[in-house]
C-alpha positions in Angstrom: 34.3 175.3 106.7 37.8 176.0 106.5 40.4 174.7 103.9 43.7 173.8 105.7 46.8 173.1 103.8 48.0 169.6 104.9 51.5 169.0 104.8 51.0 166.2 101.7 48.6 164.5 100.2 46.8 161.6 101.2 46.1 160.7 97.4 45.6 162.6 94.3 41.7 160.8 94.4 40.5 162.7 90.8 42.4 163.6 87.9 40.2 165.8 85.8 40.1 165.0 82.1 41.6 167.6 80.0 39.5 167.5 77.1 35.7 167.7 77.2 33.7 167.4 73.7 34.9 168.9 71.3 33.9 170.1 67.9 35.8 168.1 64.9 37.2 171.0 63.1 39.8 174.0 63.9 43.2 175.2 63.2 46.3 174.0 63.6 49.0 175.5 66.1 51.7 175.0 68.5 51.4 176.0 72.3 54.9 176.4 74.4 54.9 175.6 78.1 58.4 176.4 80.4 60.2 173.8 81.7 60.9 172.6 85.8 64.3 172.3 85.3 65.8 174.5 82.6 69.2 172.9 83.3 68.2 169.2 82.5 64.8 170.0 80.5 62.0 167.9 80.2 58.4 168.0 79.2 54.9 167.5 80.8 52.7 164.5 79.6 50.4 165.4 77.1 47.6 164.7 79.6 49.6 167.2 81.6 50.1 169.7 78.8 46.4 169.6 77.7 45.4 170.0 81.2 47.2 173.9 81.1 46.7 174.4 77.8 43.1 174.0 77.5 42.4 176.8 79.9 44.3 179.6 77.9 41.3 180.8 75.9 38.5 180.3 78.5 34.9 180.6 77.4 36.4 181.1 73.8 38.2 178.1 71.9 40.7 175.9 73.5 44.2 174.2 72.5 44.0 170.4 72.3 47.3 168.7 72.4 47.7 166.9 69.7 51.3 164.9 70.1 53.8 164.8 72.4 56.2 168.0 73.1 59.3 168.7 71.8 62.0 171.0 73.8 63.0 174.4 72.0 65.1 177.5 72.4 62.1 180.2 72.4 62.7 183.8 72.3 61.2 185.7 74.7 58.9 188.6 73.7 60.9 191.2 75.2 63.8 193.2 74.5 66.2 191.4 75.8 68.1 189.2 73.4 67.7 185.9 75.3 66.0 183.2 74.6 64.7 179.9 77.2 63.9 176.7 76.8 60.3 175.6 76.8 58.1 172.3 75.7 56.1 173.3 72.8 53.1 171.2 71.9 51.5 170.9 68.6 47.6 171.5 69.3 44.5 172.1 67.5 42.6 175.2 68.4 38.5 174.2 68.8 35.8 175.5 70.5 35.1 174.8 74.4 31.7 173.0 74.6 32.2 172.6 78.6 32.7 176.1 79.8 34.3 174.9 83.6 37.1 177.7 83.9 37.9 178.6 87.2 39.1 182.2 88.5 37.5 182.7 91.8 33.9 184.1 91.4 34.3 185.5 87.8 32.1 188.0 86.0 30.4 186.5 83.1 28.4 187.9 79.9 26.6 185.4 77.8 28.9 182.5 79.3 32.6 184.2 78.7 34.5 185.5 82.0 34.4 189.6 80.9 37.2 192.1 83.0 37.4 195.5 82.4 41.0 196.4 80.0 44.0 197.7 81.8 44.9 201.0 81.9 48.0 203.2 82.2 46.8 205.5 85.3 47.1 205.3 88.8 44.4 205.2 91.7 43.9 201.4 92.1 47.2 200.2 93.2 47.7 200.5 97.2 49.8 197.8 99.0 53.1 195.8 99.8 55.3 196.2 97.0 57.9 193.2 95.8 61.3 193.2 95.9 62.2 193.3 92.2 66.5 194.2 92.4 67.4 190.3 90.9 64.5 190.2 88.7 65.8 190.2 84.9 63.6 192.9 83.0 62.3 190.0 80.9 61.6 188.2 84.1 59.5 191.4 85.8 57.3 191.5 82.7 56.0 187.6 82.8 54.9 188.6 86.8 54.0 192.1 85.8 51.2 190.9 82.7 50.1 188.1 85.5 49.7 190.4 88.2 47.6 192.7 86.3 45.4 189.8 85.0 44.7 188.7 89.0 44.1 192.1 89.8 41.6 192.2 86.5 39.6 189.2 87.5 39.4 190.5 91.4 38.2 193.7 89.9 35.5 192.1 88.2 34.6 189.6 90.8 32.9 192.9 92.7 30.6 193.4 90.0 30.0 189.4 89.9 29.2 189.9 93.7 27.0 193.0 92.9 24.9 190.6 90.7 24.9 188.3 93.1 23.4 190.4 95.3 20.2 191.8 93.0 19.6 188.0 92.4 19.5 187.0 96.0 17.1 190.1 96.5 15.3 188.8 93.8 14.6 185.9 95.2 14.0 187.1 98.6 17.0 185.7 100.5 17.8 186.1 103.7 19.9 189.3 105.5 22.9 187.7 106.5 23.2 186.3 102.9 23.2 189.4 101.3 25.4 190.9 104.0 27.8 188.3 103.7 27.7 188.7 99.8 28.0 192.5 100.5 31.6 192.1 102.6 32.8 189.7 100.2 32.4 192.5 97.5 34.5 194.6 99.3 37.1 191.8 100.1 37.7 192.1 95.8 38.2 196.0 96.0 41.3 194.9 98.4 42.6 192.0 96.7 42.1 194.0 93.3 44.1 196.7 94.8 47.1 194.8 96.4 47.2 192.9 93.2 47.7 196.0 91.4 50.1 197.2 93.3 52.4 193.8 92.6 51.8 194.5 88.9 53.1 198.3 89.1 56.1 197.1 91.2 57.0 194.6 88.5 56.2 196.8 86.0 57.4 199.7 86.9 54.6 201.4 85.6 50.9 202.7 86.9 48.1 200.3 85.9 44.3 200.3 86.9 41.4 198.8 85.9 39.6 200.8 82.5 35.7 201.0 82.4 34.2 197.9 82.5 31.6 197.6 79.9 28.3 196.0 81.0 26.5 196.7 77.7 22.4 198.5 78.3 21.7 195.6 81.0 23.1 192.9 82.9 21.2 189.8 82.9 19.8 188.6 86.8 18.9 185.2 87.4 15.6 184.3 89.5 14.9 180.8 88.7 16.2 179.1 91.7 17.6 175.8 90.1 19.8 178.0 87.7 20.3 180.0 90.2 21.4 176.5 92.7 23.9 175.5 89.8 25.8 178.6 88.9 26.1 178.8 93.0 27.8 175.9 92.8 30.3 175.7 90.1 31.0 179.3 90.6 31.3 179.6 95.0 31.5 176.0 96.2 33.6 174.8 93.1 35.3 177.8 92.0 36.4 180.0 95.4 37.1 176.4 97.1 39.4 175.9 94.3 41.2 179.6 94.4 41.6 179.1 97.8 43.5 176.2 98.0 45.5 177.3 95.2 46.2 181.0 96.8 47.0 178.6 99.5 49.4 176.4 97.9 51.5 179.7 96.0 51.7 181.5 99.2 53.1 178.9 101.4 55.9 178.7 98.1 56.4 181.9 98.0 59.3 183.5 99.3 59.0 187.6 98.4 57.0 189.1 101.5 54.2 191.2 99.2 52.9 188.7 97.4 53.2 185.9 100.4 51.1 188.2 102.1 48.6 189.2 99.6 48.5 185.5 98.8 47.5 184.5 102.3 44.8 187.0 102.2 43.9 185.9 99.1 43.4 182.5 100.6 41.4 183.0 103.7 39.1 185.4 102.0 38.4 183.4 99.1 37.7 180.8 102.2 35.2 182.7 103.5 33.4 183.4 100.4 33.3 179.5 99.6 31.5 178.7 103.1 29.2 182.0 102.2 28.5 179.8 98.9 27.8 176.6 100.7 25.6 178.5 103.3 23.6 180.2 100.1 23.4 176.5 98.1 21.3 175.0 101.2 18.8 178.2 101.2 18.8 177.6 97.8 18.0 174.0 98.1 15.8 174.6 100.4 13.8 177.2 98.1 14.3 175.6 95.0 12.9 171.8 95.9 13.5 169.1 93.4 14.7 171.4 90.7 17.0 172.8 92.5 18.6 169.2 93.7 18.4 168.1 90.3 20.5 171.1 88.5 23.1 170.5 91.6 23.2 166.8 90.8 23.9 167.4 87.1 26.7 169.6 88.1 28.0 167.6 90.5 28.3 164.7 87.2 29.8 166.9 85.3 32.7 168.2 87.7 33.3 164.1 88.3 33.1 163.6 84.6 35.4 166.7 83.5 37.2 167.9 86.3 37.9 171.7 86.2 40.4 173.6 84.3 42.9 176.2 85.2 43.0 179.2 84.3 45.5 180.9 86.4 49.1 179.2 85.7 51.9 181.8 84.4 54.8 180.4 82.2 57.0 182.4 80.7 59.8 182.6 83.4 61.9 180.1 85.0 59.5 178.4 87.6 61.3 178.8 90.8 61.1 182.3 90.2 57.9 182.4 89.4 57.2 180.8 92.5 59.3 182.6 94.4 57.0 185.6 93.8 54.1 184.1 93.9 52.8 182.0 91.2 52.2 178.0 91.4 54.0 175.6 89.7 51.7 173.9 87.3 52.1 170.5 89.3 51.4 172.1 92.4 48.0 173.9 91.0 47.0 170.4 89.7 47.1 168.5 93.0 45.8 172.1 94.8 42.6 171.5 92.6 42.3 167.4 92.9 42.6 168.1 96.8 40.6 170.7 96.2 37.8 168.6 94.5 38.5 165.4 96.5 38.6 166.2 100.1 36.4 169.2 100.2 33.8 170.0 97.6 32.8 166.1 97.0 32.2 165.2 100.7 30.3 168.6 101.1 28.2 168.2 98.2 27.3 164.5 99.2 26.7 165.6 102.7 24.4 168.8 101.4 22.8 166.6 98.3 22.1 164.1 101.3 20.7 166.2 104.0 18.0 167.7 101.7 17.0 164.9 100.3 16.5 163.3 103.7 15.1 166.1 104.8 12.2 165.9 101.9 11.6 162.6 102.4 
């Protein structure tokens, strides 16, 4: 399988629905997104709004817009002086019932993505480096804290690999599974490391990953229909996702490092979603009816609740952003409904249908 970027789309077939359940209770607060056009500003729907909003506090609580935005003069949180406009959102702040964030292949503990903290030292950071000479300092730190939060999550998509792995062996998969699982580990060293060397660049400073704490064990799954669902919503869902996004960013991007690293980015994360498909039909195949079934539910779930993005910077005027790198939060929304639409539906229903056939 591989995810080409078409030149438009045919039709934006799913719009995921930003809020899930959610608890009745929680605190007051206002959310600030930037603006497309800071010369003749505007704001987002609040379908729009809730959409990147809800994903800011993954796994934790998230912000539910509550009314409509309002443009404002924000000050940025730098020492520079200036100040941009930006749609602010007054939200309510409630706990996430439907943990669907997407990163890639994240690392989780007890359901909530974990990354190791970033640290002022060098050794990770090897790569292309951006051109930064008409970046504003204020401007280099909004690409600089989202840099190092990529690099974070690639970093700690090798130990979500290395888990993969012990729960593939645990359930006595196949050798070109777990070698295919063992290259893609390595894939997140390199995307960790180009990614850190963007967020030094912009920066101008040395940042690696700290110690990722894992805590006296680290849970492995062996049931197979678990096992069947988090394969799933985390490879076939999430890395088809990543990659079409990746996709989408580097084909706006103008600065050559990150277009690069972005196209990388892209076909890997690719490659890793076919690996995903590929280990969802052993799975299938292992697993029986309990395995179909804990797909199945999934699969109602992504059409009832769409996924949420986790991944959208804001901070900076968006053409820079772009320029260097980072979707526009339009363009990450119809990445992820094509996405969903024309790749992971019609595989799933062509899978889900196979195996049962193949039962019968």
């Amino acid at each position: 399988m591989t995810l080409i970027e078409p030149a438009s789309l045919r039709r934006r077939y799913l719009l995921a629905l930003a809020l899930g359940p959610l608890v009745a209770c929680g605190t007051a607060a206002t959310e600030c997104l930037s603006v497309e056009d800071t010369a003749d500003p505007s704001c987002p729907t609040e379908a729009e709004a809730s959409d990147l909003l809800l994903g800011a506090k993954c796994g934790y609580t998230v912000n539910a817009v509550t009314g409509a935005g309002t443009i404002e003069m924000v000050d940025i949180p730098w020492d520079t002086g200036d100040a941009i406009p930006q749609c602010c959102f007054p939200t309510l702040e409630v706990e996430d019932t439907i943990p669907s964030c997407v990163v890639g292949r994240p690392f989780l503990d007890q359901g909530v993505i974990k990354t190791a903290p970033a640290a002022a030292r060098t050794g990770w950071a090897r790569g292309r480096r951006p051109d930064v000479r008409r970046l504003t300092r204020a401007e280099r730190a909004v690409l600089a804290r989202a840099w190092t939060e990529d690099a974070l999550i690639e970093h700690a998509s090798v130990a979500a690999f290395a888990r993969t792995t012990l729960e593939l062996m645990a359930v006595g998969a196949p050798a070109d599974l777990l070698a295919a699982v063992q290259a893609a580990a390595a894939d997140e060293v390199r995307h960790a490391r180009l990614s850190f060397a963007l967020a030094e660049r912009y920066g101008a400073a040395a940042v690696s990953p700290g110690r990722l704490q894992l805590g006296a064990s680290v849970a492995i799954e062996t049931d197979l229909a678990r096992l069947a669902a988090t394969t799933f919503r985390e490879g076939c869902v999430g890395e088809t996702v990543v990659s079409l996004l990746s996709a989408r960013a580097a084909a706006a991007a103008t600065d050559p490092a990150a277009k690069a690293l972005l196209t990388l980015v892209a076909h890997d994360e690719a490659r890793h979603a076919e690996l995903a498909w590929r280990t969802l039909s052993w799975l299938l195949q292992e697993g029986g009816a309990d395995a179909l079934a804990a797909v199945e539910a999934e699969v109602l779930g992504l059409l009832a609740n769409g996924v949420r993005l986790t991944q959208i910077t804001t901070g900076a005027d968006d053409r820079v952003l772009a320029a260097h790198g980072r979707i526009r939060p339009a363009a990450a929304m119809m990445a992820r409904d094509q996405a969903i639409a024309e790749v992971i539906l019609p595989c799933v229903r062509a899978l889900l249908g196979h195996v049962s056939a193949r039962a019968a």
